[in-house]
C-alpha positions as CSV (number, residue, x, y, z in Angstrom):
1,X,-70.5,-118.8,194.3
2,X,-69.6,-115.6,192.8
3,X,-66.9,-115.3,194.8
4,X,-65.5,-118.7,193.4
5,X,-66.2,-118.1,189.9
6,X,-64.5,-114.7,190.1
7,X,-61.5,-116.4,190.8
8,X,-61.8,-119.5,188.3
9,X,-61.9,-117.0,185.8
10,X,-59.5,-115.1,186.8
11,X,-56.4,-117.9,187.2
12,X,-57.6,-118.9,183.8
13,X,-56.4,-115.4,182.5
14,X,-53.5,-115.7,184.6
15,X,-52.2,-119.0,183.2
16,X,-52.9,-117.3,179.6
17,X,-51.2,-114.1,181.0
18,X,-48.2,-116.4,182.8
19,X,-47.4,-118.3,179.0
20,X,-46.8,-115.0,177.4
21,X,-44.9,-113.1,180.2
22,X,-42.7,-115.9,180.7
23,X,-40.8,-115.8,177.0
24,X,-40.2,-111.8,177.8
25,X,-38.8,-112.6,181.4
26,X,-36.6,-114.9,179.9
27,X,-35.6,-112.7,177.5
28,X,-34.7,-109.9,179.8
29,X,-33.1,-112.2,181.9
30,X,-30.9,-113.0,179.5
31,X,-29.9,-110.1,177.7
32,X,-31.7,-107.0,179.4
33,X,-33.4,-106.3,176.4
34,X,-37.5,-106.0,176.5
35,X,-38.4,-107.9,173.8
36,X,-41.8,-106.5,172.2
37,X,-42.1,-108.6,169.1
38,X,-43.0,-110.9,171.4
39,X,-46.3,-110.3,170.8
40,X,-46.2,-111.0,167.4
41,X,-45.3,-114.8,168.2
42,X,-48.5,-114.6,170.4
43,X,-50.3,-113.7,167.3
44,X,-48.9,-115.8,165.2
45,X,-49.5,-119.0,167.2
46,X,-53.4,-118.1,167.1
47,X,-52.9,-117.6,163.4
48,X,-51.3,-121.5,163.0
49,X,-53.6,-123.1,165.5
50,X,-56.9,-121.7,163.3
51,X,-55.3,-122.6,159.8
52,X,-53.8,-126.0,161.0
53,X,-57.0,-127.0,162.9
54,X,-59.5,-125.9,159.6
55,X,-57.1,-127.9,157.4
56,X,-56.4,-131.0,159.5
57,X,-59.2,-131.2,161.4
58,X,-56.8,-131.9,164.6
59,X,-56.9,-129.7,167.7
60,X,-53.6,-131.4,169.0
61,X,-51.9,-130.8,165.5
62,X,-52.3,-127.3,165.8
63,X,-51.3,-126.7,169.0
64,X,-48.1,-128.6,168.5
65,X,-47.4,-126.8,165.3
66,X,-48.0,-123.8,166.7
67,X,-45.8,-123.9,169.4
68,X,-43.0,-125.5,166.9
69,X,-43.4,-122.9,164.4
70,X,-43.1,-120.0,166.3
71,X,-40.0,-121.5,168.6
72,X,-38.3,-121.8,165.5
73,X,-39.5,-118.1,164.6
74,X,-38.4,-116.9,168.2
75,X,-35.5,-118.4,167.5
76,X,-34.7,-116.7,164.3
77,X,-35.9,-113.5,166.0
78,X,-32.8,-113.5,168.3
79,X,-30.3,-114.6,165.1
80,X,-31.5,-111.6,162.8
81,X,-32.7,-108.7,165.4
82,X,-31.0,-109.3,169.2
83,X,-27.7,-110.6,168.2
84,X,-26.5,-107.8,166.0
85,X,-27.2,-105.5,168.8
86,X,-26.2,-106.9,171.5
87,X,-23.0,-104.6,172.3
88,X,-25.5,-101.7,171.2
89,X,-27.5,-99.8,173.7
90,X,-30.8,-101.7,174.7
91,X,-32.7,-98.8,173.7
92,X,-31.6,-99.6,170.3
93,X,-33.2,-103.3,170.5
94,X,-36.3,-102.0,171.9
95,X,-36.7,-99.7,169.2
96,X,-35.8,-102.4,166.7
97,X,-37.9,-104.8,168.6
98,X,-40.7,-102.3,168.2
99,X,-40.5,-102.2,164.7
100,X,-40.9,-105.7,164.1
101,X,-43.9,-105.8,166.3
102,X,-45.8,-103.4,163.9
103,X,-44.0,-104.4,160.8
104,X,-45.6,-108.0,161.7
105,X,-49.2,-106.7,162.1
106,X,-49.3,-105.0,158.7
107,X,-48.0,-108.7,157.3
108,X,-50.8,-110.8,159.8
109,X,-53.1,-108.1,157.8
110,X,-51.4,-109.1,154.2
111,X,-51.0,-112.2,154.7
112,X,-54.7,-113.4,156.3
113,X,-56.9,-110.5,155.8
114,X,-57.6,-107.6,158.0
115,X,-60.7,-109.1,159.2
116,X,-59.5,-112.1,161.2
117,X,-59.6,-115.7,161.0
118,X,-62.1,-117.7,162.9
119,X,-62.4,-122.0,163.5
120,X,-65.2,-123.5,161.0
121,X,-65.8,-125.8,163.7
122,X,-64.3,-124.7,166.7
123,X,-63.0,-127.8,168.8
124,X,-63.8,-128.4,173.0
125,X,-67.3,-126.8,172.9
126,X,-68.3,-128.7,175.6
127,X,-69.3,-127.9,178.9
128,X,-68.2,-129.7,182.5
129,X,-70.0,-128.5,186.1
130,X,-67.1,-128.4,188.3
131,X,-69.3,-127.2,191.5
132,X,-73.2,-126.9,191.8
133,X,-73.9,-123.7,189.6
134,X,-70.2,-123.3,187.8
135,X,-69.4,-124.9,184.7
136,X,-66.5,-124.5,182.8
137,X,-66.0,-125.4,178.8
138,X,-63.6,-127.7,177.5
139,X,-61.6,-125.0,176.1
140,X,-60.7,-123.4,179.4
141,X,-60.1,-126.4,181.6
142,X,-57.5,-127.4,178.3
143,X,-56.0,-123.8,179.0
144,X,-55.4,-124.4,183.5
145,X,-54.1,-128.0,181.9
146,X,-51.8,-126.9,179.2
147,X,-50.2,-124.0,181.4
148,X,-49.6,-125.7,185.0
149,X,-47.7,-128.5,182.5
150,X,-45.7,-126.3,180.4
151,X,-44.6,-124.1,183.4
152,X,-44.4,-126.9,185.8
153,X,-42.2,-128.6,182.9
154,X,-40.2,-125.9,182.5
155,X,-39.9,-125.5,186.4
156,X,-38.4,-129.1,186.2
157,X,-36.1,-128.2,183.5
158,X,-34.3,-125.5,185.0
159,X,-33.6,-127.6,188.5
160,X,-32.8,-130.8,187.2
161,X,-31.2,-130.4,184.0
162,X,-28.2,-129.3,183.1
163,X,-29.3,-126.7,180.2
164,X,-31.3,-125.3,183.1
165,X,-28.9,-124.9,185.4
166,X,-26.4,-123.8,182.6
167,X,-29.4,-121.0,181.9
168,X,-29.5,-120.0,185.8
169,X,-25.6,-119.3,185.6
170,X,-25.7,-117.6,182.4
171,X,-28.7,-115.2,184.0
172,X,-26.6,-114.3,187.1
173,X,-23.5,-113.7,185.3
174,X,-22.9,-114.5,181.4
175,X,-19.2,-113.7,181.3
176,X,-18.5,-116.2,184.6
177,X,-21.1,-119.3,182.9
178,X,-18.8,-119.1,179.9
179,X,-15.7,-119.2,181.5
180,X,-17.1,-122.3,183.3
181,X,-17.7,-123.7,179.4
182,X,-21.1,-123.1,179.2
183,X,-22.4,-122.7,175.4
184,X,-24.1,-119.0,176.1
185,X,-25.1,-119.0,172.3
186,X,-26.9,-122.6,173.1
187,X,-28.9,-120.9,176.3
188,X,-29.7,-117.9,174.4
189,X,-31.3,-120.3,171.6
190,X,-33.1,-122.4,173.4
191,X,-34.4,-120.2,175.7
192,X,-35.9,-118.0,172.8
193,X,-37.7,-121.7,171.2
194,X,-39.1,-122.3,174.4
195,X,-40.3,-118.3,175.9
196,X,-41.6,-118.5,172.2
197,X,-43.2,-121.2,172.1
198,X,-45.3,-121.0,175.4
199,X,-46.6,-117.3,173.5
200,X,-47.3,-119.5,170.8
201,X,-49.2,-122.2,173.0
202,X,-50.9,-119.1,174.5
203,X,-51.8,-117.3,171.1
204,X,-53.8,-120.9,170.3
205,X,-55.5,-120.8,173.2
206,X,-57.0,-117.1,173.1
207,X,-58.0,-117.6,169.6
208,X,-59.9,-121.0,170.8
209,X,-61.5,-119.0,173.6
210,X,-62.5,-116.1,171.6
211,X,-63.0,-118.3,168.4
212,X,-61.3,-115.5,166.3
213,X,-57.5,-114.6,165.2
214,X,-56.9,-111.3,163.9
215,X,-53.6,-108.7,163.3
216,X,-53.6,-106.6,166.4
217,X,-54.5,-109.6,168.8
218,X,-51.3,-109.6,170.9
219,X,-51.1,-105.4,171.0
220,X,-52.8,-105.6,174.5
221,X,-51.6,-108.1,175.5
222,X,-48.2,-107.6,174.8
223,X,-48.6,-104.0,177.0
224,X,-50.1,-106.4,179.9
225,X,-46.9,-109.0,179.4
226,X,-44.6,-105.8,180.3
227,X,-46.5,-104.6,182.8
228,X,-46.4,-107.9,184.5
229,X,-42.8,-108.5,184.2
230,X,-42.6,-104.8,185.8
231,X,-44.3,-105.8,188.8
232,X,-42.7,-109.0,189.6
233,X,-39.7,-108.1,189.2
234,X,-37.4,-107.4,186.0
235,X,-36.2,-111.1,185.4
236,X,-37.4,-112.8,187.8
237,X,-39.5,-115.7,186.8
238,X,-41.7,-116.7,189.8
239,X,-42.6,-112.9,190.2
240,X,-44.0,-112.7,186.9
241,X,-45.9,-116.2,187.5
242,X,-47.4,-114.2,190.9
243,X,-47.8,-111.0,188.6
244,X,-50.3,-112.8,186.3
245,X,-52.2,-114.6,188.3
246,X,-52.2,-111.7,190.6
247,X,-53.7,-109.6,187.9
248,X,-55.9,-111.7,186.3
249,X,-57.7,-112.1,189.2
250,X,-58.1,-108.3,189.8
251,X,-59.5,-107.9,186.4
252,X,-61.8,-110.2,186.9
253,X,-63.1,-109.1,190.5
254,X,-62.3,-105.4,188.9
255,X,-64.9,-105.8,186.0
256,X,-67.6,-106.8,188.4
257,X,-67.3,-104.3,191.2
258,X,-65.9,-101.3,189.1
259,X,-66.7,-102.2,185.7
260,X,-68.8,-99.2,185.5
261,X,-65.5,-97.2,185.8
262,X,-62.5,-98.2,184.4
263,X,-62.8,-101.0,181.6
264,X,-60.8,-104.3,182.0
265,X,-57.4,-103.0,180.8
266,X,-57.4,-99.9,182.4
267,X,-58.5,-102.1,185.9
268,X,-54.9,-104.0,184.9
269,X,-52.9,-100.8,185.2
270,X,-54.1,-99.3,187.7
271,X,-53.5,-102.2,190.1
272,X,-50.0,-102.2,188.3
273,X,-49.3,-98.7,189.4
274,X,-50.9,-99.1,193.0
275,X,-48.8,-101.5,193.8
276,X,-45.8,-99.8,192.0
277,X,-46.3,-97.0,194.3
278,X,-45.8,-99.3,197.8
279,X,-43.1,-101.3,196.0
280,X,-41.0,-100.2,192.8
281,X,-39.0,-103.0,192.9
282,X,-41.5,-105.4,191.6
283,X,-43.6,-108.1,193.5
284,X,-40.0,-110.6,194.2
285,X,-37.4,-108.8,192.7
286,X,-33.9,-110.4,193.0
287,X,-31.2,-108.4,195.2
């Protein structure tokens, strides 16, 4: 049985670990730049979902919001800091990128406190026995629910759409998609709303699970997000999905059986440089 929960718990951090690494995988599919700030829209949807659900009362609101609000920020995060640079080096985004990462947690720490927000009554408390001995809560069955829909959504988008397919040209060669009249500006937008608003989706459910929102919430994770696009495979979407599963199951088997070594992010990296060592190309990189 331990065996089984291991690995419950471990796709659950996956799917968490799958909604954030997606929006950067897009992004560096798109534009080659690694897109830290990222992590601040992980942040900030935690930040939303807690205020929203305190105020309203409505779980649903707040995640909707959340992952509305911070689209719209992702969005506006490619107008005022990618676009500028684009014929720059992509060192210079990075470092740009960087800066708005840790400009955002010193206004997270303004703006709501240093201390952290938590929910005054925290929604999905409950508790459901899947198998004799392993019960999951409400709150993590919501989190396997809410990821396989919005990945296997966006899965559906980009094969039978045409914005999807438009977004598969422009990844594989920008300058030929736009010859062919695709809108690259219109990709580029949209895929920023949505890679943002999964990390949104994702920032509401970590603060659910850990019942607390505070300004340095997405700084591990956002190293984890670039370690995962890493080892699947710079751009390529279905090796970052493999990557964080992959690795949240690790940690989770890690904390058991070497726990008493290495603690859970330094379990993460390690298996990250392992298997960089057998295959620096990533997990499925493309040719």
């Amino acid at each position: 049985m331990l065996l089984i929960d291991l690995c419950i718990q471990g796709l659950i951090q996956g799917a968490i670990y799958a909604l954030i690494a997606l929006g950067l995988t897009l992004v560096y599919g798109l534009l080659r730049i690694l897109h830290v700030a990222h992590a601040a829209l992980f942040t900030l949807g935690g930040y939303v979902g807690v205020v929203v659900t305190n105020g309203s009362g409505s779980f649903l609101l707040a995640l909707l919001t959340a992952m509305l609000i911070v689209g719209c920020v992702g969005m506006a995060s490619y107008r005022v800091i990618y676009k500028p640079l684009l014929m720059r080096p992509p060192l210079i985004a990075l470092i740009a990128s960087i800066g708005v990462f840790i400009a955002s947690e010193e206004l997270f720490r303004l703006v709501f406190g240093a201390y952290g927000l938590s929910y005054t009554n925290p929604p999905l408390k409950g508790q459901v026995e899947i198998l004799p001995g392993i019960s999951l809560s409400h709150a993590r069955i919501l989190v396997v629910v809410l990821a396989v829909g919005l990945l296997s959504g966006m899965g559906w988008l980009a094969v039978h759409t045409r914005i999807g397919i438009a977004a598969r040209a422009t990844v594989v060669d920008p300058a030929m998609a736009a010859s062919s009249g695709v809108n690259v500006e219109t990709i580029r937008y949209a895929s920023f709303f949505i890679g943002s608003a999964f990390a949104g989706a994702a920032g509401v459910m970590v603060s659910l699970l850990n019942n607390l929102v505070e300004p340095t919430m997405g700084a591990v994770p956002s190293y984890k997000a670039l370690a995962i696009i890493v080892l699947g495979g710079l751009g390529s979407v279905r090796g970052a999905l493999v990557a964080s599963l992959a690795l949240g199951v690790i940690e989770a088997f890690g904390t058991i059986y070497v726990g008493h070594i290495l603690d859970r992010d330094s379990i993460a990296f390690a298996f990250l440089i392992m298997i960089l060592m057998v295959r620096p190309q990533g997990l499925l990189a493309r040719g």
